[in-house]
N, C-alpha and C positions, 0 to 999 in steps of 0.2 A: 504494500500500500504506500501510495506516493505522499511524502510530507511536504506540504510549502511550508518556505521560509519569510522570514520578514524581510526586507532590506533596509538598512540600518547604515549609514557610514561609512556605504560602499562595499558592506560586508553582508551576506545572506545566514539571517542567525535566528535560532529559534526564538518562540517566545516568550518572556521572562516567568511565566505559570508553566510551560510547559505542556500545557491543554492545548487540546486539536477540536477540530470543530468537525463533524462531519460531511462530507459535501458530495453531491450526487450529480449523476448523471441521470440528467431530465427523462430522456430517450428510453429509460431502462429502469427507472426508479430507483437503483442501486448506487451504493454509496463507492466510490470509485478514487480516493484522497481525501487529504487531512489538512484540514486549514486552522493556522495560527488564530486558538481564543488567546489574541491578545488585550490588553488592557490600557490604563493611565502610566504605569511603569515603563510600558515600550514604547508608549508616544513621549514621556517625557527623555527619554534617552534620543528618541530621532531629534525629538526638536533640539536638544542640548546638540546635536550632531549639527542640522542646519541650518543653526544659529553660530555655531563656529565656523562652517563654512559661508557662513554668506559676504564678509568681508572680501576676501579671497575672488568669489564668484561675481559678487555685484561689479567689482575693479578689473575684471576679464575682459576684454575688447569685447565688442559685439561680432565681429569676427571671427574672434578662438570659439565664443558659446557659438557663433552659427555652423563651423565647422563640425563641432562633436554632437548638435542635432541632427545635422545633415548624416553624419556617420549613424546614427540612430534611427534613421529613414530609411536610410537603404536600408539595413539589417532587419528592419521589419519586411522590404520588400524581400529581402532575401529570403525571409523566414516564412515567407505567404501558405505555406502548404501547411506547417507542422502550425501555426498560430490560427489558420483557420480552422482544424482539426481542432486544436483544442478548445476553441469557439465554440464551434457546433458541440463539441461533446459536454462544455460546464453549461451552456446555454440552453440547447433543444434545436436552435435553429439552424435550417439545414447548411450542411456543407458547402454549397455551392453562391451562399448568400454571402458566406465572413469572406469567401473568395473574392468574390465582385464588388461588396462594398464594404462591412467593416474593418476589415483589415487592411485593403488601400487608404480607406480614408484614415485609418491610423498613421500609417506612413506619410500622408498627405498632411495630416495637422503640423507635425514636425517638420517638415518640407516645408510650408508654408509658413512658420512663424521663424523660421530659424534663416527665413531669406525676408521677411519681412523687417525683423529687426536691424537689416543693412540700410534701412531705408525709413526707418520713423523718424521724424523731424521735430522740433519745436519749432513754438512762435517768437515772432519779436516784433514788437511795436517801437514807433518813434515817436515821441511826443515836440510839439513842434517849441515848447520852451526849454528844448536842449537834453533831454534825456532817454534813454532807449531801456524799454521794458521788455525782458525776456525768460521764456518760460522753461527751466529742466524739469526731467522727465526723469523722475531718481525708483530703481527697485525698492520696494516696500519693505520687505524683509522676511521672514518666514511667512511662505503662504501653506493655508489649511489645504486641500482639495478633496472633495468628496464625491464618488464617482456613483452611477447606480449599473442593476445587472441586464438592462436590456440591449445594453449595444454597449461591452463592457470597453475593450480595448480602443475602440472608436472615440466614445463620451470621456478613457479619464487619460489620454491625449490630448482631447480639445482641450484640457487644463493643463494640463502640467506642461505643455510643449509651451505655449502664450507664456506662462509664468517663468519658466526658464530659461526663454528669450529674453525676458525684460530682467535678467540677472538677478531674480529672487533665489533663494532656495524653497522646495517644497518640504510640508508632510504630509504624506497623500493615505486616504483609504479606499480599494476598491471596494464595489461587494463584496461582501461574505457570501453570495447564493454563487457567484461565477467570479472567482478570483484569479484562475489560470493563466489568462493573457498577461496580467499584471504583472505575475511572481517570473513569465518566463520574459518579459519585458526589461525586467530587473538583471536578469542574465544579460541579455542585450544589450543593455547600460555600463555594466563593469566590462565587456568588450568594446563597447566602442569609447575607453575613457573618458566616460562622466568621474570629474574630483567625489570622493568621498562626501558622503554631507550634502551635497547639491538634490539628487533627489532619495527619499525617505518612503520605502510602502510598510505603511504597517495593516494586517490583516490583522479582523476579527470584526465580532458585532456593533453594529451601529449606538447602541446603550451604552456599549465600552468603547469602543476608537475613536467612533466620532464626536459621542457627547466631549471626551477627552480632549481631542483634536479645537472641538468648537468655542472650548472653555479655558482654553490652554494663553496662560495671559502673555506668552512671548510667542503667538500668532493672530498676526494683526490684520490679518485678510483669510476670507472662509468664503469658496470657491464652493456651492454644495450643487448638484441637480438629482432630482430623486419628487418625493412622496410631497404635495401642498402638505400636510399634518407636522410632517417632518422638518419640513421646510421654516414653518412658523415655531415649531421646538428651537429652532436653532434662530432663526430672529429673536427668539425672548433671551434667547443666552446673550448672545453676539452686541446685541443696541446695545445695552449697558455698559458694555466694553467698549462701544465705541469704536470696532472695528470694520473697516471695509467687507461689505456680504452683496453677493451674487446669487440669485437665488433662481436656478433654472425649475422649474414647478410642473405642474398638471398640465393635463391638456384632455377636450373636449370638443373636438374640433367637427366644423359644419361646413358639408362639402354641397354647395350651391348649385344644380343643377335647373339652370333656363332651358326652356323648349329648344330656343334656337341653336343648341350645341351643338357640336361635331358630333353626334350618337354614339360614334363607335370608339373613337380616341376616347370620350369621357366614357362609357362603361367598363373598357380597359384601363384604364388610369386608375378608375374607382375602385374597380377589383382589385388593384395593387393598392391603392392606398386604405382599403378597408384592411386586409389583410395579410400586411405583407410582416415578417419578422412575427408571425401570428396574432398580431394586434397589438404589439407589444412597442410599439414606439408613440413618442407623446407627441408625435404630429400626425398619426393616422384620423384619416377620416371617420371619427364616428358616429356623426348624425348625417344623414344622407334626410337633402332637402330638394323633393323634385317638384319642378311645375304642373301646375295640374294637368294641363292637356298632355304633357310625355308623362305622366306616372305609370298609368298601366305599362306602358310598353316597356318603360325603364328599368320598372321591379321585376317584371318576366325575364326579363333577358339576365339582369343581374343574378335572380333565384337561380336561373339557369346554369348560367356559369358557375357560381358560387357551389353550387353540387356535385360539379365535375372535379372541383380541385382536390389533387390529390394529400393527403394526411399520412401521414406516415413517418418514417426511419430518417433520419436527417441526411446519411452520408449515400443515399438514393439521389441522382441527381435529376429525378423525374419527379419528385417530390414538391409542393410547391410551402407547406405550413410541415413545420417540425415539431416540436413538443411545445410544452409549455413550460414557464423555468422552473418551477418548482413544483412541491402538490400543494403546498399551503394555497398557491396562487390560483393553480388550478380551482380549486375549490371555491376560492373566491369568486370565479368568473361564472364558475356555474351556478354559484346561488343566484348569483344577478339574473342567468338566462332564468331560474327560477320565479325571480320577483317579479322581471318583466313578466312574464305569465300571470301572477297575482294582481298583476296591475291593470292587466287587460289586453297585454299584446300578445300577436300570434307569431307563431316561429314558422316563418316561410321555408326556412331551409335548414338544417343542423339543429342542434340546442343539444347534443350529448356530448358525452364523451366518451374517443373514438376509442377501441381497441384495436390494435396493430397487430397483429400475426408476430411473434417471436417475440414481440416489443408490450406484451400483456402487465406490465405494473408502468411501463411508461405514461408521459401525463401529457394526454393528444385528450384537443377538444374540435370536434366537428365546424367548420366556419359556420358561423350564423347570421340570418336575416330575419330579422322582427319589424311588423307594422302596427300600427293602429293604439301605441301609445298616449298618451296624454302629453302635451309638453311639459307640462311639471310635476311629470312624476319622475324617479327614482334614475329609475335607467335611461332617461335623457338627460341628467342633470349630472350624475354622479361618475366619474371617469372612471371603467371597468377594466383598461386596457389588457383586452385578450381579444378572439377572433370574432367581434360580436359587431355588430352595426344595428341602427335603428330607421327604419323610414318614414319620413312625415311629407306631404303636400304642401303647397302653398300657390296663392293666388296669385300675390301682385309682390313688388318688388320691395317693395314698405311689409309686406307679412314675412319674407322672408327674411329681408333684415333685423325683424324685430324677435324672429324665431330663432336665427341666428345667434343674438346676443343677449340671449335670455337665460341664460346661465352664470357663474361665478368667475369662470376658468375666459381667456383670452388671449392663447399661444397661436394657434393656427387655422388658418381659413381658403377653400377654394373654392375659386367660382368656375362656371362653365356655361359660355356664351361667346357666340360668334360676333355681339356687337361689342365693338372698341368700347360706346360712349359707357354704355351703362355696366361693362368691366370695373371700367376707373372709378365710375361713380358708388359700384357698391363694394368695392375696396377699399376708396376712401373711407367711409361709413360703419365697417366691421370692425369690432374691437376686439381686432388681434393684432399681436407682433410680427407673424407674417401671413401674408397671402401670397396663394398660388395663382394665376389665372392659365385657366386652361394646360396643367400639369401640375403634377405633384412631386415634391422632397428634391424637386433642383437646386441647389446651393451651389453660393457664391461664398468660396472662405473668406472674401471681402465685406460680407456684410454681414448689417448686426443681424444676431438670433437673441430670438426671448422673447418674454408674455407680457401682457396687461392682468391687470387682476388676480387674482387668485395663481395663476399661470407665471410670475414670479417679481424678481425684481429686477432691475439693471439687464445690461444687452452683454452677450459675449460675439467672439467672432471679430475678423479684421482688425481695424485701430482701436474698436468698442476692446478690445479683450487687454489691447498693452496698454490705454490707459487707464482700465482697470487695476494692471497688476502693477503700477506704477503712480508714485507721487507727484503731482505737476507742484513745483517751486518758484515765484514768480522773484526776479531779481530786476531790481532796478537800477540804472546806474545815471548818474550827470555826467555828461562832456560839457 
C-alpha cells in the first residue's frame, strides 16, 4: 500500500502523528493509499520553512523563478500519461479527460504565469508640480493555498504557479479525497530545482490543515476554492486577521437557451456542459433554461442523447462520465435526484445509480434530466454538483433573466442565440462572473475568473491573480 508524503522544505516527510488517512479509488470503491492525517504541527513547520525561504525567493530575479516554473511545465508535460492515470484513478474521471484537459492545463498554469511575470509592469504618474508617483508590486509573503478534488492538479496550479511567480513562498493543501497529483507534483518540484521552502504540500483534512493553514498568523494571504459553507468558515477566520482572501465558491449556473440558436452546436455544447467531469465542475451548466417554442424539441433530443452516454470504467476510452469522487458524494447527489422527486419533478432520463460490470462497489451515477420543478424549490436553488440538470421554460427575455438570477450563487452563465444585439444585452444583465455566448469553458488565462454573490470573492487569473498575490507600494518622489 502506497504512503504519500508531505513536502516540507524541499524534503518529502511523513507526518508528525504518523496517521494515514484512507483514500480510495472512486472507480472501485476500494481503498488503494494512504494519505498524510496531518495536523497544526506540520503546517507550523512548513510555514517556519516558507517563511525562511521567502527572503531568498522574493530577491530571485523574475527570470531565475521563470526559468525553474518553466522546468516545472515541461515535467508535467512530460509526465502526461503517469499524472493523468493517477487523475482518473484518485478522481473517477475518465482517463482520456486528465489527458486533454486537466493535466495540460496544469502544465499550462505554470507556463503561463512563469512567462507572465517577465512582463508585469507598474504605474507611474507625473504630477505636473514636479513630482513622479510610482507604484511596486512587492510578494506578500507566505501564501495559504487551498485546493479542492474536482479538477485536482489543474485548480491547485492555478494557485501556486501565480503565487510563485510573484516570488511568495507557499503553504498549500490539496484534497484529502484526490491528493495524488499533488504528492507526485512534489516529486516534480525537487527535480526541477524548486529552493527548499518555496513551495510546502501538506496533506490531511480540511478541520486540521486548513483551518490550521487559514488561522496561521505568519500567513497573510488564503488563496481557498472549494465549498460556499466553507468558504464563509474561512472568511470568519481570515477578516479578523486582516488578511488578503480569495475566495473561489459555488456555482449554479443557467445555460440560456433562445429559439433562435444554432440547434445542434447548443445541444452539443449542453450535453458537454451538463455533464462533463460528471457534473462535477463549478461552471457546468445546471439549470437548463429553454424558450418556449424550442422546448419540446430541445428536451427530446437532449433526453435523447443524455441516454446514450456511456457510464462506466474510466481508463475505457469510449466512456464518456467516470465515477463519482467519492460515496459520501455520491450519496449526496442522489438524495437530491430524491428530493427533486419530492418536490414534484420528473426524471426524464437516469436518476440511479449505475452498476458497472467488474466495477460493482464503484460510485457511477446515471446522467440525469429532471423537469417541471418549481423555481424555488430545493434542486434549482441549491448546487448539487454531480450529473444532474434541471429544465424550466421561459417566455420573454425579462423571465428569463429574472429566472436566471434568482438564486444566491453568480459564477457562471451561457447564452444561446444567433442575434448579436440581445447576446450582449442579456450578458450584460446576468449576475455572473463569466458568460459564455454561444460555447462553453473557453478560457483565456488572461482573464479574470470568479463569482458575484455567494459564488465568491475577488477574481483570479491573468494580472487579477499577481496582483492578488502581491502588495502595490505607492512611492512618491520631488524633482
Amino acid at each position: 500500500m502506497q504512503k504519500l508524503s508531505n513536502y516540507i522544505n524541499g524534503n518529502l516527510s511523513a507526518p508528525q502523528s504518523n496517521s494515514y488517512i484512507d483514500n480510495y479509488n472512486p472507480s472501485t470503491g476500494k481503498v488503494y493509499s494512504l494519505i498524510p492525517d496531518s495536523d497544526a504541527a506540520d503546517v507550523n513547520i512548513a510555514t517556519a520553512a516558507a517563511t525562511a525561504a521567502f527572503p531568498a525567493w522574493s530577491a530571485t530575479p523574475a527570470a531565475k523563478r521563470s526559468e525553474i516554473l518553466l522546468k516545472i511545465a515541461q515535467l508535467i508535460t512530460e509526465n502526461l500519461d503517469n499524472l493523468a492515470i493517477a487523475e482518473s484513478t484518485d478522481n473517477g474521471k475518465p482517463v482520456w479527460l486528465a489527458k486533454r484537459v486537466d493535466i495540460p492545463r496544469a502544465a499550462s498554469n505554470f507556463h503561463f504565469y512563469a512567462t507572465a511575470i517577465l512582463h508585469h509592469a507598474s504605474e507611474s504618474h507625473r504630477m505636473e508640480e514636479g513630482f513622479i508617483n510610482y507604484t511596486l508590486r512587492q510578494p506578500v509573503g507566505v501564501a495559504g493555498c487551498i485546493s479542492p478534488w474536482n479538477l485536482p492538479l489543474y485548480l491547485f496550479s492555478w494557485k501556486i504557479a501565480p503565487a510563485l511567480a510573484a516570488g511568495n513562498t507557499v503553504v498549500s493543501k490539496p484534497s484529502e479525497i484526490t491528493p495524488m497529483t499533488a504528492y507526485l507534483l512534489s516529486e516534480l518540484c525537487i527535480k526541477a530545482g524548486l529552493p527548499p521552502g518555496v513551495l510546502n504540500i501538506v496533506h490531511g483534512y480540511g478541520h486540521k490543515v486548513g483551518a490550521a493553514i487559514t488561522s496561521h498568523p505568519d500567513i497573510p494571504l488564503i488563496s481557498f476554492t472549494g465549498g460556499t459553507k466553507t468558504g464563509a468558515e474561512i472568511a470568519r477566520t481570515a477578516a479578523p486577521m486582516f488578511k488578503k482572501l480569495s475566495l473561489e465558491l459555488g456555482g449554479k449556473n443557467p445555460n440560456i437557451i433562445f429559439a433562435d440558436c444554432d440547434f445542434e452546436e447548443a445541444i452539443k455544447t449542453t450535453l458537454n456542459s451538463s455533464f462533463s467531469n460528471q457534473g462535477e465542475i463549478c461552471l457546468c451548466g445546471s439549470r437548463i433554461l429553454i424558450e418556449k417554442p424550442l422546448y419540446e424539441k430541445f428536451r427530446d433530443e437532449l433526453v435523447k442523447r443524455t441516454a446514450k452516454m456511456k457510464v462506466g470504467n474510466p481508463t475505457d476510452d469510449s466512456v464518456k462520465l467516470g465515477a463519482i469522487v467519492s460515496e459520501q458524494h455520491m450519496q449526496k447527489v442522489l438524495s437530491y435526484i430524491e428530493l427533486a422527486q419530492q418536490e414534484g419533478g420528473k426524471i426524464l432520463c437516469g436518476g440511479k445509480r449505475k452498476i458497472v460490470e467488474g466495477f460493482e462497489d464503484g460510485y457511477y451515477i446515471e446522467p440525469t434530466v429532471i423537469e417541471g420543478l418549481p423555481q424555488n424549490c430545493r434542486t434549482n436553488m441549491e448546487e448539487i454538483f454531480g450529473p444532474v440538470v434541471t429544465l424550466q421554460s421561459f417566455e420573454t427575455e425579462e423571465e428569463a433573466l429574472q429566472l436566471a438570477n434568482a438564486i444566491e450563487f453568480g459564477l457562471a452563465g451561457t447564452i444561446w442565440t444567433e442575434n448579436v444585439s440581445k447576446a450582449h444585452r442579456v450578458a450584460a444583465q446576468l449576475k455572473s462572473g463569466i458568460i459564455w455566448i454561444n460555447c462553453w469553458l473557453v478560457r483565456d488565462l488572461r482573464t479574470p475568473f470568479g463569482g458575484m454573490k455567494s459564488s465568491g470573492v475577488g477574481r483570479e487569473g491573468g494580472w487579477e491573480a499577481l496582483r492578488f498575490f502581491t502588495e502595490p507600494k505607492n512611492v512618491c518622489v520631488k524633482y
